[in-house]
PDB file with one MODEL, atoms N, CA, C and O in Angstrom:
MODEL        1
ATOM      1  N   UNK A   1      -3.085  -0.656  -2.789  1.00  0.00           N
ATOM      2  CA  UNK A   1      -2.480   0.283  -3.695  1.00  0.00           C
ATOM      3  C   UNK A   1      -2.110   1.526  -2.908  1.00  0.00           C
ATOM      4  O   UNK A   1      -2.969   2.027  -2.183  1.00  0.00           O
ATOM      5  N   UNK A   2      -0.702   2.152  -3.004  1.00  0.00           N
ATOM      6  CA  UNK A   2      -0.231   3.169  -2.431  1.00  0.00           C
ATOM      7  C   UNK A   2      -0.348   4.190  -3.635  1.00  0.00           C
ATOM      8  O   UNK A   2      -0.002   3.866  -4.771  1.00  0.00           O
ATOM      9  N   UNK A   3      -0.708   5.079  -3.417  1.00  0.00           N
ATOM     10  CA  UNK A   3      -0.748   6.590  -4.201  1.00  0.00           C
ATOM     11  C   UNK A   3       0.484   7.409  -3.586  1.00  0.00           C
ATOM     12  O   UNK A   3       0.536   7.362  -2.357  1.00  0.00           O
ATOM     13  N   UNK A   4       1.416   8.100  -4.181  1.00  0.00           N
ATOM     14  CA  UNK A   4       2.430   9.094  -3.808  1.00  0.00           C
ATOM     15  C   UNK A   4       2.091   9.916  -4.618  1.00  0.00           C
ATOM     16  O   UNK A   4       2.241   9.682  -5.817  1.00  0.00           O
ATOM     17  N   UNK A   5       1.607  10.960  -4.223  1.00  0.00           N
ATOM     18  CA  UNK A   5       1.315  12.535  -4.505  1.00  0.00           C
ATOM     19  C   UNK A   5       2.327  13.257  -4.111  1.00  0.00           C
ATOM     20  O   UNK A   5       2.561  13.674  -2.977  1.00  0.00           O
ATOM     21  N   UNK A   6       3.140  13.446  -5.432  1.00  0.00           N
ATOM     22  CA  UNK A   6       4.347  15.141  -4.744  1.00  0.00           C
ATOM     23  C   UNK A   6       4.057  16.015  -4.927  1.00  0.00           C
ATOM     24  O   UNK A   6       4.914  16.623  -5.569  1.00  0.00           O
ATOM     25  N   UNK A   7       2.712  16.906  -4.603  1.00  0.00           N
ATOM     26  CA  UNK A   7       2.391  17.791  -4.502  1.00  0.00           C
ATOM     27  C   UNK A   7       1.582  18.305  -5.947  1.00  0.00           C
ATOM     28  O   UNK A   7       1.442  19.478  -6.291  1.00  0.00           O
ATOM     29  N   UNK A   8       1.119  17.147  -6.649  1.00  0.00           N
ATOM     30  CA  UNK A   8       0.383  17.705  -7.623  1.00  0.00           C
ATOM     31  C   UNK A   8      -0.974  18.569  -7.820  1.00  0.00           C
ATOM     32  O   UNK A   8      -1.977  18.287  -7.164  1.00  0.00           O
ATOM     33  N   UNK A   9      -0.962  19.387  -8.536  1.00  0.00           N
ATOM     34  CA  UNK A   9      -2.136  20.567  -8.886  1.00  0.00           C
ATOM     35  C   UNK A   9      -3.386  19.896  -9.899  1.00  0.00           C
ATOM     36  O   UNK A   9      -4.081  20.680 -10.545  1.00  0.00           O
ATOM     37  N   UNK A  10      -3.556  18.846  -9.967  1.00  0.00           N
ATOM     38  CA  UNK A  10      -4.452  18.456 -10.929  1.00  0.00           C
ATOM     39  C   UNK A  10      -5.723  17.235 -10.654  1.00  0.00           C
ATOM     40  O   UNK A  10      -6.390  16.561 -11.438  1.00  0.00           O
ATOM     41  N   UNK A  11      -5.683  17.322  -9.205  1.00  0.00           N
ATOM     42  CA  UNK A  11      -6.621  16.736  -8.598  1.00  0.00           C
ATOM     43  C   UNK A  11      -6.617  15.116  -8.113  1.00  0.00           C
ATOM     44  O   UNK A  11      -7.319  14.162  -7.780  1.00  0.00           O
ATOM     45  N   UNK A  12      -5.646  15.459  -8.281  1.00  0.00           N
ATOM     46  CA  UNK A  12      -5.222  13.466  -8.074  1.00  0.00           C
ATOM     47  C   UNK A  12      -5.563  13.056  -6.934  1.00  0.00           C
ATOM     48  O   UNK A  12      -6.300  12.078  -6.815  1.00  0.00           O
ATOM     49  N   UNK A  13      -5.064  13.767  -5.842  1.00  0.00           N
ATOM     50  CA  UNK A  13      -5.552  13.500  -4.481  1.00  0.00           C
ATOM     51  C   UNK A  13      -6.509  13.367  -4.111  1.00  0.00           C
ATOM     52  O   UNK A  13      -6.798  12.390  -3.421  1.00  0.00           O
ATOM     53  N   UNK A  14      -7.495  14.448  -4.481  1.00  0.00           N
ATOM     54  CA  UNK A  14      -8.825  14.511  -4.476  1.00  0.00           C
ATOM     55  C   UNK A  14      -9.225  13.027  -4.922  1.00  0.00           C
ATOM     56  O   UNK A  14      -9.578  12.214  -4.067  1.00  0.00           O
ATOM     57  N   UNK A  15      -9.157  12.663  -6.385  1.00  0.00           N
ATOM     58  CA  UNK A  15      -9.674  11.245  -6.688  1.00  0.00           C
ATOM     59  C   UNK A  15      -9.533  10.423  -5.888  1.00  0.00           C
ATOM     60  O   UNK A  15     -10.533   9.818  -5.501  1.00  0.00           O
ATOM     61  N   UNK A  16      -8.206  10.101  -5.339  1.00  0.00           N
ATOM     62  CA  UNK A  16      -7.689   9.285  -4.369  1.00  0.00           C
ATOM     63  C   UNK A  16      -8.537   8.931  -3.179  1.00  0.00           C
ATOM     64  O   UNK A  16      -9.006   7.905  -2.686  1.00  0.00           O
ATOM     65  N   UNK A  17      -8.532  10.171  -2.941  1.00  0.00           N
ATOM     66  CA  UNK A  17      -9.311  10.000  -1.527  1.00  0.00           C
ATOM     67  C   UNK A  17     -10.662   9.504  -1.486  1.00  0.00           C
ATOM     68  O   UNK A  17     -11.161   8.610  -0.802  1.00  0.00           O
ATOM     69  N   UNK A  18     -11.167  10.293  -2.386  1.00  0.00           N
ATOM     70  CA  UNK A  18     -12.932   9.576  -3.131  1.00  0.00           C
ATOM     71  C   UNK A  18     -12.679   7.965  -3.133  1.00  0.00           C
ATOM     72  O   UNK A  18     -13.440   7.277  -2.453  1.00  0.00           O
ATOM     73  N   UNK A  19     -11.954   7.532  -3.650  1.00  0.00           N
ATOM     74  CA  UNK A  19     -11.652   6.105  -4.373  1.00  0.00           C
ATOM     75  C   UNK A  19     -11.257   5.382  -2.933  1.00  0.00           C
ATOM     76  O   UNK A  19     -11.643   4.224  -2.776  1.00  0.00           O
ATOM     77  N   UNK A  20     -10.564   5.972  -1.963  1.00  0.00           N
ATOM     78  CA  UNK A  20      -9.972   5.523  -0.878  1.00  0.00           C
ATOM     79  C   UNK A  20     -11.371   5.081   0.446  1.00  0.00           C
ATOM     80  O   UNK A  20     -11.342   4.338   1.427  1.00  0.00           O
ATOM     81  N   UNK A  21     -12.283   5.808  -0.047  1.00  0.00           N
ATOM     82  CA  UNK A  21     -13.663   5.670   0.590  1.00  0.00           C
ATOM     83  C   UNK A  21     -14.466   4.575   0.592  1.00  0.00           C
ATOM     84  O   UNK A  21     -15.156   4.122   1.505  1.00  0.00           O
ATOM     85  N   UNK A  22     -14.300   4.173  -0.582  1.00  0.00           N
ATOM     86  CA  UNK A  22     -14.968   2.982  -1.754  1.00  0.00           C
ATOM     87  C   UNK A  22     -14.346   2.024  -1.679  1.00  0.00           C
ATOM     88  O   UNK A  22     -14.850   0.909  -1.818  1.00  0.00           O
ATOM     89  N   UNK A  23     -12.357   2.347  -1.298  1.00  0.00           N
ATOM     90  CA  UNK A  23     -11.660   0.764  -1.463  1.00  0.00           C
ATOM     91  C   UNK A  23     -11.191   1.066  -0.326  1.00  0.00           C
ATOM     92  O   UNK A  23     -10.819   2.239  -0.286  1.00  0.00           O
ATOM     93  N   UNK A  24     -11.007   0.317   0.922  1.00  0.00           N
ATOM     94  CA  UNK A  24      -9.888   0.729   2.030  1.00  0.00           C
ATOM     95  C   UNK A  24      -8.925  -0.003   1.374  1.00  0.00           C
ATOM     96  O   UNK A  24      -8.105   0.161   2.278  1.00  0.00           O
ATOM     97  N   UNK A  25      -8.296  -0.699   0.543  1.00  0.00           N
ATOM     98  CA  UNK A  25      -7.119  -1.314   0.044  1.00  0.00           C
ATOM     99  C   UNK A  25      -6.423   0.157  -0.372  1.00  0.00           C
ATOM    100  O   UNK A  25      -5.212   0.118  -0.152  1.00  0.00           O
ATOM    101  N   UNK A  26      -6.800   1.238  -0.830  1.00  0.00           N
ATOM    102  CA  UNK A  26      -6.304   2.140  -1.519  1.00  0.00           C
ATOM    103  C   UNK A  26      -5.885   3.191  -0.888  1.00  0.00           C
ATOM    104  O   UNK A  26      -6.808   3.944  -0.580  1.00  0.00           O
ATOM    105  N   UNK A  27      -4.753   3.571  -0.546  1.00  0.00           N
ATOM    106  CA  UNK A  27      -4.070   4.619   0.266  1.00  0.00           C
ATOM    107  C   UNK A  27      -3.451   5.830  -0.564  1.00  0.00           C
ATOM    108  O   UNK A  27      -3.110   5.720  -1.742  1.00  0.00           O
ATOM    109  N   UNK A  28      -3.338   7.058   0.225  1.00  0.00           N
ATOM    110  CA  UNK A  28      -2.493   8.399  -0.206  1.00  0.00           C
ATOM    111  C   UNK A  28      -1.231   8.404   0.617  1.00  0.00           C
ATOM    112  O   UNK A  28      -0.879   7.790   1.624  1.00  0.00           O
ATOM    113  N   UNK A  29      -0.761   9.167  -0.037  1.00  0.00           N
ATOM    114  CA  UNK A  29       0.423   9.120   0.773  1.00  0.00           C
ATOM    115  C   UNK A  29       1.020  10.842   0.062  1.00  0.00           C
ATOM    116  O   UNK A  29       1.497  10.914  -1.071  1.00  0.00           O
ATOM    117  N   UNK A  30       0.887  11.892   0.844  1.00  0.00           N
ATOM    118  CA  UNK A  30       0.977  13.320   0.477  1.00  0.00           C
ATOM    119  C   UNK A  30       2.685  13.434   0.418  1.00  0.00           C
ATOM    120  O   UNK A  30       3.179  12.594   1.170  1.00  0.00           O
ATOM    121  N   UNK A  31       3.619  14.193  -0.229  1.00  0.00           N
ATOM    122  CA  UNK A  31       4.625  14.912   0.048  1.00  0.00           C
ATOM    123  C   UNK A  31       4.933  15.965  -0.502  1.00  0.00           C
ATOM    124  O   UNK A  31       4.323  16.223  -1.540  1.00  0.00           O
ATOM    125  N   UNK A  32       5.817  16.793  -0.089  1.00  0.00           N
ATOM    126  CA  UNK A  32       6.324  18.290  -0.946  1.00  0.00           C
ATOM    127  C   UNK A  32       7.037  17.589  -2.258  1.00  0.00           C
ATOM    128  O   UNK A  32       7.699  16.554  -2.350  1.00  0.00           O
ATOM    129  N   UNK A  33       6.630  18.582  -3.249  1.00  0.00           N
ATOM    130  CA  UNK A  33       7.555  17.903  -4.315  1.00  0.00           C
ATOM    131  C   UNK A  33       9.032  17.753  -4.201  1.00  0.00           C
ATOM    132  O   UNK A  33      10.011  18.441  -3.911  1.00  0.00           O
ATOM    133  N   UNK A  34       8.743  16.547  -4.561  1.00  0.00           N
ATOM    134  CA  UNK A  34      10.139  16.041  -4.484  1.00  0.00           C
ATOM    135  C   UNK A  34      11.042  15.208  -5.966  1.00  0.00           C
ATOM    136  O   UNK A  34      12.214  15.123  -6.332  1.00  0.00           O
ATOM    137  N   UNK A  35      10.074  14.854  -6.327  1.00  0.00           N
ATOM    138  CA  UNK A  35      10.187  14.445  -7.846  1.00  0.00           C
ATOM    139  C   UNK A  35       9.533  12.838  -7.790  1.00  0.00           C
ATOM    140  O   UNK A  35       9.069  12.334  -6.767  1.00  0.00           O
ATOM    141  N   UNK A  36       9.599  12.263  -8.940  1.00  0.00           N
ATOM    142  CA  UNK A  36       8.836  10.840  -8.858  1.00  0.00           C
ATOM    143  C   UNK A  36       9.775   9.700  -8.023  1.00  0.00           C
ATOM    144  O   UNK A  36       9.191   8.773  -7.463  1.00  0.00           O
ATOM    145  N   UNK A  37      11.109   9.793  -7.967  1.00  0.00           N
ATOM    146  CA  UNK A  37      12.210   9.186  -7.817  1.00  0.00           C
ATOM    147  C   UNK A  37      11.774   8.944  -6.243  1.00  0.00           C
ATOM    148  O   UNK A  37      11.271   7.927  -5.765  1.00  0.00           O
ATOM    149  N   UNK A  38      12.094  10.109  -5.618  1.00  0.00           N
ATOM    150  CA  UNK A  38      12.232  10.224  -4.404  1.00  0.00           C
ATOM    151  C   UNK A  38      10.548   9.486  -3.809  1.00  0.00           C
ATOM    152  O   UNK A  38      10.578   8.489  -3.088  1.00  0.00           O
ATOM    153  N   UNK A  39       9.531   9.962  -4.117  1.00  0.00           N
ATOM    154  CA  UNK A  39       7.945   9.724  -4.191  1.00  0.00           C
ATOM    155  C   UNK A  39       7.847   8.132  -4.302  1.00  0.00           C
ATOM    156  O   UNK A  39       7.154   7.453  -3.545  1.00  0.00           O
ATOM    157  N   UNK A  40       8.637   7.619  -5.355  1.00  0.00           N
ATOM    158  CA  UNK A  40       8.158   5.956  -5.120  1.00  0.00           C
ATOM    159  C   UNK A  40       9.266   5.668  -4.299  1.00  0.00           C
ATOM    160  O   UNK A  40       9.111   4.450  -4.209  1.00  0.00           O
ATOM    161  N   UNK A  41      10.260   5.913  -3.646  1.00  0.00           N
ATOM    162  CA  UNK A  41      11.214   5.184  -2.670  1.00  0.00           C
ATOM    163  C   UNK A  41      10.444   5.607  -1.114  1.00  0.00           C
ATOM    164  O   UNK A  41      10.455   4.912  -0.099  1.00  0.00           O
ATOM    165  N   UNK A  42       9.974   6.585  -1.246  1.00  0.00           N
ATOM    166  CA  UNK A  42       9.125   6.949   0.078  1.00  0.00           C
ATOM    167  C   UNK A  42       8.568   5.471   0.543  1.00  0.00           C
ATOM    168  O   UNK A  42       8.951   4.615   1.340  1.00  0.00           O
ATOM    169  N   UNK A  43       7.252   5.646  -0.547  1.00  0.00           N
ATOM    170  CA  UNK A  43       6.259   4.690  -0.776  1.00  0.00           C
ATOM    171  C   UNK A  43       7.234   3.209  -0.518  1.00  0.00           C
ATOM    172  O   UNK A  43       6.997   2.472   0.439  1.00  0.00           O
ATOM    173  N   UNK A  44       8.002   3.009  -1.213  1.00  0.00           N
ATOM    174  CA  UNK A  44       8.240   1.561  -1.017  1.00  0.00           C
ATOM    175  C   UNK A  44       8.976   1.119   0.165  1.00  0.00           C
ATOM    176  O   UNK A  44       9.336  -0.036   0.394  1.00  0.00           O
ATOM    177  N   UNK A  45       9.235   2.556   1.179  1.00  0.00           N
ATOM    178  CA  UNK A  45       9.987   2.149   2.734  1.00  0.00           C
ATOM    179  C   UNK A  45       8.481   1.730   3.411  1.00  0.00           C
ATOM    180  O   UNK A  45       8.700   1.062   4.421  1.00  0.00           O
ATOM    181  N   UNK A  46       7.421   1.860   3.240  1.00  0.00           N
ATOM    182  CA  UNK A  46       6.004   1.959   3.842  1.00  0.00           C
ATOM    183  C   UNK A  46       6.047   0.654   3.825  1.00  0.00           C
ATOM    184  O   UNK A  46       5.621   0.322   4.931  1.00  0.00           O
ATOM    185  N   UNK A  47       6.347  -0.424   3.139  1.00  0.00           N
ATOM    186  CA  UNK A  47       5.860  -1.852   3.333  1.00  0.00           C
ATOM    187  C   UNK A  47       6.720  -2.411   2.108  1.00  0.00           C
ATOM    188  O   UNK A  47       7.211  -1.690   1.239  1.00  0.00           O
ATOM    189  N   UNK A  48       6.854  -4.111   2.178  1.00  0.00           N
ATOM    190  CA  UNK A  48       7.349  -4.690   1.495  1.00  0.00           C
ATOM    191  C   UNK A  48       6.163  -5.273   0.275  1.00  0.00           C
ATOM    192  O   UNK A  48       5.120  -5.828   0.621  1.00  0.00           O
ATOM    193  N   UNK A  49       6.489  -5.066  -0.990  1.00  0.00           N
ATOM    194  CA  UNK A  49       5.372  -4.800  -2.383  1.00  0.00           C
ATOM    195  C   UNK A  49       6.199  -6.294  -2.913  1.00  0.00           C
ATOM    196  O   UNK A  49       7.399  -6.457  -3.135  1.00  0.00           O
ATOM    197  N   UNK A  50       5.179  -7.173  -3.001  1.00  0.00           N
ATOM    198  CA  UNK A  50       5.817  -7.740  -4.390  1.00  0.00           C
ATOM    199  C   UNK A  50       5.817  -7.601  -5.420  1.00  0.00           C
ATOM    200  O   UNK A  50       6.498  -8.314  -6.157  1.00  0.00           O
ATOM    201  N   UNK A  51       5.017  -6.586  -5.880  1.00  0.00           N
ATOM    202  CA  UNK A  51       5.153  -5.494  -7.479  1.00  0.00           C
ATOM    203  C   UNK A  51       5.617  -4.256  -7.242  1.00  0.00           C
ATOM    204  O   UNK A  51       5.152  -3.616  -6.299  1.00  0.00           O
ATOM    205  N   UNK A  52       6.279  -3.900  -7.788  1.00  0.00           N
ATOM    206  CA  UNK A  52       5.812  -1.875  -7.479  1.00  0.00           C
ATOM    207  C   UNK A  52       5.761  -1.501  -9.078  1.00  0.00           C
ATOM    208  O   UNK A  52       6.769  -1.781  -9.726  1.00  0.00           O
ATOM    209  N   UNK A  53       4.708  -0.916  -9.723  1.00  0.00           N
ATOM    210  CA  UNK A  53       4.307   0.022 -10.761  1.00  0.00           C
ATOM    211  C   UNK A  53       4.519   1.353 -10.355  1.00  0.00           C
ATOM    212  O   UNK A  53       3.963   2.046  -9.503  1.00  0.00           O
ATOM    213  N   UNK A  54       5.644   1.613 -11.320  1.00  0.00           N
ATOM    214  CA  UNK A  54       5.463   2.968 -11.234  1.00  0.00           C
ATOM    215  C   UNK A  54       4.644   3.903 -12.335  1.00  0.00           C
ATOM    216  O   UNK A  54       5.133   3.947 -13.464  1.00  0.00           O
ATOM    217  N   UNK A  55       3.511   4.603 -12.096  1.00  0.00           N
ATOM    218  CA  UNK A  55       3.376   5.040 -13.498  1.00  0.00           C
ATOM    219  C   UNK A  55       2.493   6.553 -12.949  1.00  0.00           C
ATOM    220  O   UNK A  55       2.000   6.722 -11.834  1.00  0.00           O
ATOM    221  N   UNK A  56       2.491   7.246 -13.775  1.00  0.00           N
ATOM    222  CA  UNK A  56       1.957   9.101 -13.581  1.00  0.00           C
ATOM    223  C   UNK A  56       0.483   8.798 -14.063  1.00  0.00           C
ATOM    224  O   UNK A  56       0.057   8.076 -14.965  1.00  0.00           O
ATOM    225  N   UNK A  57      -0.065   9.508 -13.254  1.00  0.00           N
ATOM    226  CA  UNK A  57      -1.797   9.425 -13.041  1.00  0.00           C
ATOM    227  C   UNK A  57      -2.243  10.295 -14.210  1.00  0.00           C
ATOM    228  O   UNK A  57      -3.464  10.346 -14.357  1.00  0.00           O
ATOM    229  N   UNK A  58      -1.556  10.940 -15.009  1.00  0.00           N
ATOM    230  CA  UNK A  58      -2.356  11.469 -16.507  1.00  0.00           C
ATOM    231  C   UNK A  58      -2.741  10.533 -16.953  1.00  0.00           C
ATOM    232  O   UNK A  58      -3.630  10.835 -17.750  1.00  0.00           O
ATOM    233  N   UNK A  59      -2.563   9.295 -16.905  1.00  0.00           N
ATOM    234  CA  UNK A  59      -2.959   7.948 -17.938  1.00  0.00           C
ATOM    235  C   UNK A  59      -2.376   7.919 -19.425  1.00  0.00           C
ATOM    236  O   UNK A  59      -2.791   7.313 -20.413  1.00  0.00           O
ATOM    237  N   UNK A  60      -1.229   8.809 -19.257  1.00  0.00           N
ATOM    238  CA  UNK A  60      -0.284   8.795 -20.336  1.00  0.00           C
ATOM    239  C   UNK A  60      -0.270   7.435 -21.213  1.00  0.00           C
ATOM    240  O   UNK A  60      -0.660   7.365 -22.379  1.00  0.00           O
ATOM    241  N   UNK A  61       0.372   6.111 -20.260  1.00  0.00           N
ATOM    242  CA  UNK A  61       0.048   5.324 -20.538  1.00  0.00           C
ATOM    243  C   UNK A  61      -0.933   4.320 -20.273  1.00  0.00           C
ATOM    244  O   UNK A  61      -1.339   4.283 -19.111  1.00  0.00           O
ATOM    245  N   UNK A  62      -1.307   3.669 -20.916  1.00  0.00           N
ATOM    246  CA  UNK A  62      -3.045   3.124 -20.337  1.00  0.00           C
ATOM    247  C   UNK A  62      -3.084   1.999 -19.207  1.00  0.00           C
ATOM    248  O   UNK A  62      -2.225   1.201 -19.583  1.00  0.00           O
ATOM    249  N   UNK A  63      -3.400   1.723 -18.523  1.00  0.00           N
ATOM    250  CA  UNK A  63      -2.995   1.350 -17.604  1.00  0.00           C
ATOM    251  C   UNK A  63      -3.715  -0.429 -17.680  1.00  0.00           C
ATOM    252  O   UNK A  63      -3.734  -1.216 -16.734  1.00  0.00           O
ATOM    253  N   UNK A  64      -4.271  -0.696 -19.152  1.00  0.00           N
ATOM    254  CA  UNK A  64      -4.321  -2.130 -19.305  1.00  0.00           C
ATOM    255  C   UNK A  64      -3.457  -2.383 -20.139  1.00  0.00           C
ATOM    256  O   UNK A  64      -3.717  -3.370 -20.827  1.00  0.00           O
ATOM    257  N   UNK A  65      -1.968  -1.579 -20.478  1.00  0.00           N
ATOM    258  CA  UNK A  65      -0.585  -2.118 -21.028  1.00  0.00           C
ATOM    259  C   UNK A  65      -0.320  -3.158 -19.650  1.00  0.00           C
ATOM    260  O   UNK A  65       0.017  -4.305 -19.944  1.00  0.00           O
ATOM    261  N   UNK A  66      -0.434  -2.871 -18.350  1.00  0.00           N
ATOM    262  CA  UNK A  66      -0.046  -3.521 -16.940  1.00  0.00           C
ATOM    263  C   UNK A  66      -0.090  -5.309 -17.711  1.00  0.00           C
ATOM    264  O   UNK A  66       0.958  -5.955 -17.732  1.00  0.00           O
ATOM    265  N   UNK A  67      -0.859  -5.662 -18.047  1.00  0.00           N
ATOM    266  CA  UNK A  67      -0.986  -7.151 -18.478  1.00  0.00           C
ATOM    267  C   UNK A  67       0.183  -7.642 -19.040  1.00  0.00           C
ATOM    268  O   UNK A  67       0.657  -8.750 -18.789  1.00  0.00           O
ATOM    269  N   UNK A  68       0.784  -6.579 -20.021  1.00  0.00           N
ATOM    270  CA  UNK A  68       2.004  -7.173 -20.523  1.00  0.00           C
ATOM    271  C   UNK A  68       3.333  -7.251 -19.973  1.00  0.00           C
ATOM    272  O   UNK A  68       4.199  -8.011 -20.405  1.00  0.00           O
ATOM    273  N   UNK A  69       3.484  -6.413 -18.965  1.00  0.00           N
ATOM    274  CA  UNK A  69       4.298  -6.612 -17.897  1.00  0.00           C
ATOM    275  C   UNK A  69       4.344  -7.282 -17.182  1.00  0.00           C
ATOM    276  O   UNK A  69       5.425  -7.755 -16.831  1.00  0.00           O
ATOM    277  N   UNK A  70       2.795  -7.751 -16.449  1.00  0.00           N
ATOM    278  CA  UNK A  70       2.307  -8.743 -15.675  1.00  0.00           C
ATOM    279  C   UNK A  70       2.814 -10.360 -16.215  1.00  0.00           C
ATOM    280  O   UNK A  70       3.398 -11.225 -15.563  1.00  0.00           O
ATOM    281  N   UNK A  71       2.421 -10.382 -17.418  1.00  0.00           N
ATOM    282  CA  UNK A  71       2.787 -11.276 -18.397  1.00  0.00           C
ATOM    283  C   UNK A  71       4.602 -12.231 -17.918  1.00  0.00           C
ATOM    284  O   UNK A  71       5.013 -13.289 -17.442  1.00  0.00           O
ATOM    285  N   UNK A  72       5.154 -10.781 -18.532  1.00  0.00           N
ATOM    286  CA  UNK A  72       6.959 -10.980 -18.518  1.00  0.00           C
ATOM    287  C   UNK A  72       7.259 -11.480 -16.853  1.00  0.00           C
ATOM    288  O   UNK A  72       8.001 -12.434 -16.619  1.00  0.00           O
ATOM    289  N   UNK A  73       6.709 -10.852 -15.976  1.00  0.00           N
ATOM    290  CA  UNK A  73       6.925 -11.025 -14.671  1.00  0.00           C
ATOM    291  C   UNK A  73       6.652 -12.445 -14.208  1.00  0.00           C
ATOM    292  O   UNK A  73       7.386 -13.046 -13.424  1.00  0.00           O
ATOM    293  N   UNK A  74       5.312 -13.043 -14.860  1.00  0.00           N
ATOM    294  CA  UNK A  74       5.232 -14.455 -14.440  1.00  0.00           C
ATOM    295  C   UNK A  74       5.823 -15.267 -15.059  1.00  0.00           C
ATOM    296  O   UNK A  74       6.258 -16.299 -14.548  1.00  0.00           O
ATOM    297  N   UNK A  75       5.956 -14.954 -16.295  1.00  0.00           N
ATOM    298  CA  UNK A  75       6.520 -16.071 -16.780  1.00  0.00           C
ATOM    299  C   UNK A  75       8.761 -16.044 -16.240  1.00  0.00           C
ATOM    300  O   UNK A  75       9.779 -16.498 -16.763  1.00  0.00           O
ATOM    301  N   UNK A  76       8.561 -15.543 -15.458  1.00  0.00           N
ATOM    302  CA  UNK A  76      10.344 -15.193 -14.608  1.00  0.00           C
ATOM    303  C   UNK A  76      10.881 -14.188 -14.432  1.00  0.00           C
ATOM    304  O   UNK A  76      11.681 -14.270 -13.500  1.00  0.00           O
ATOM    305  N   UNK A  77      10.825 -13.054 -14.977  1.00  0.00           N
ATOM    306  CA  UNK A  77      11.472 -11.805 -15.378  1.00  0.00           C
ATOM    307  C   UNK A  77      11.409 -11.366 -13.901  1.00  0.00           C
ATOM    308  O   UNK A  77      10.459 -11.453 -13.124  1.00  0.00           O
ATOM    309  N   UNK A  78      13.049 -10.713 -13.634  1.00  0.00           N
ATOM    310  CA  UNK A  78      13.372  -9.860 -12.669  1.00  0.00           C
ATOM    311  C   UNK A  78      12.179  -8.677 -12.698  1.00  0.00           C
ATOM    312  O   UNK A  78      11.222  -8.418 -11.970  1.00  0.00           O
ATOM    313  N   UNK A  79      12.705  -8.132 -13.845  1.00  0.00           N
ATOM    314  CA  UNK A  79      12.107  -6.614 -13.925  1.00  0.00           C
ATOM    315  C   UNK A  79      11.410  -6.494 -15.175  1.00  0.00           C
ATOM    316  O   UNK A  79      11.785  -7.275 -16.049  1.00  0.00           O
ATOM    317  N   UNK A  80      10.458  -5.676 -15.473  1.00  0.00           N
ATOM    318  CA  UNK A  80       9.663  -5.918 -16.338  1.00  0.00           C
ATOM    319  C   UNK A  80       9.679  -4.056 -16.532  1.00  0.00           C
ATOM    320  O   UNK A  80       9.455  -3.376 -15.530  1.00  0.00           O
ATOM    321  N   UNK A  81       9.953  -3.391 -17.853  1.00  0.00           N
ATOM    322  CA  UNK A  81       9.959  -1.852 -17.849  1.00  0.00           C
ATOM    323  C   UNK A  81       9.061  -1.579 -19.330  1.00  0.00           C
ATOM    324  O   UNK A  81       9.438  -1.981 -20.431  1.00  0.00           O
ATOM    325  N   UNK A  82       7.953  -0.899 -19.104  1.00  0.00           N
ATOM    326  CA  UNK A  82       7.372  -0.246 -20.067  1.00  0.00           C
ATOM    327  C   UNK A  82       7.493   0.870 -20.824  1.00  0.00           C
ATOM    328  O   UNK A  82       8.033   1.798 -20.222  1.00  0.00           O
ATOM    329  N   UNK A  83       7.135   1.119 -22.066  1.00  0.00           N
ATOM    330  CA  UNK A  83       7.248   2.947 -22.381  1.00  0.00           C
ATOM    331  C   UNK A  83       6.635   3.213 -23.355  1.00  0.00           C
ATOM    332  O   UNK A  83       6.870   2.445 -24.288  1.00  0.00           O
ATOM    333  N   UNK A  84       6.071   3.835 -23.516  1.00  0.00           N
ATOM    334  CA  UNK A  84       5.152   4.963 -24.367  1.00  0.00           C
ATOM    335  C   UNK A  84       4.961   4.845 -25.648  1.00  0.00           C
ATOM    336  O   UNK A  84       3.949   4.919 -26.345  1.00  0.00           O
ATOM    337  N   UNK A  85       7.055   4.478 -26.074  1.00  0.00           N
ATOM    338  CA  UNK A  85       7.226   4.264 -27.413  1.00  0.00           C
ATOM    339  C   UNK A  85       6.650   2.900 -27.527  1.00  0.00           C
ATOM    340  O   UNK A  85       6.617   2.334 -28.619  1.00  0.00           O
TER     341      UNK A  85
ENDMDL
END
């Protein structure tokens, strides 16, 4: 798991790094803000993903919706897009 931090104030990194201790699978990856856009294209020049999730670490959305995406994806789906609504 890649983490892209654009410069957030709310401790994310911090977790990250804690969590990054515990999992070596789990990486940071720091930048100046740049916006989310730019932040996951960073991230996805770093290595070739056969998933990429994009989603904001408030836990806005819950992050065991992932199943139902997971879901659409195996059963063929190019792209699989979630939302809130």
């Amino acid at each position: 798991m890649l983490v892209v931090d654009d410069g957030s104030t709310d401790g994310t990194a911090e977790v990250v790094r804690a969590m990054a201790v515990r999992c070596p699978q789990v990486q940071l990856l720091r930048q100046r803000r740049t916006g989310e856009g730019r932040g996951g294209a960073r991230g996805d020049a770093r290595r070739a993903w056969r998933w990429r999730l994009f989603a904001d670490a408030d836990g806005a959305t819950p992050i065991a919706e992932l199943k139902r995406l997971e879901a659409a994806l195996a059963a063929g789906a190019d792209v699989a897009i979630g939302s809130r609504r």
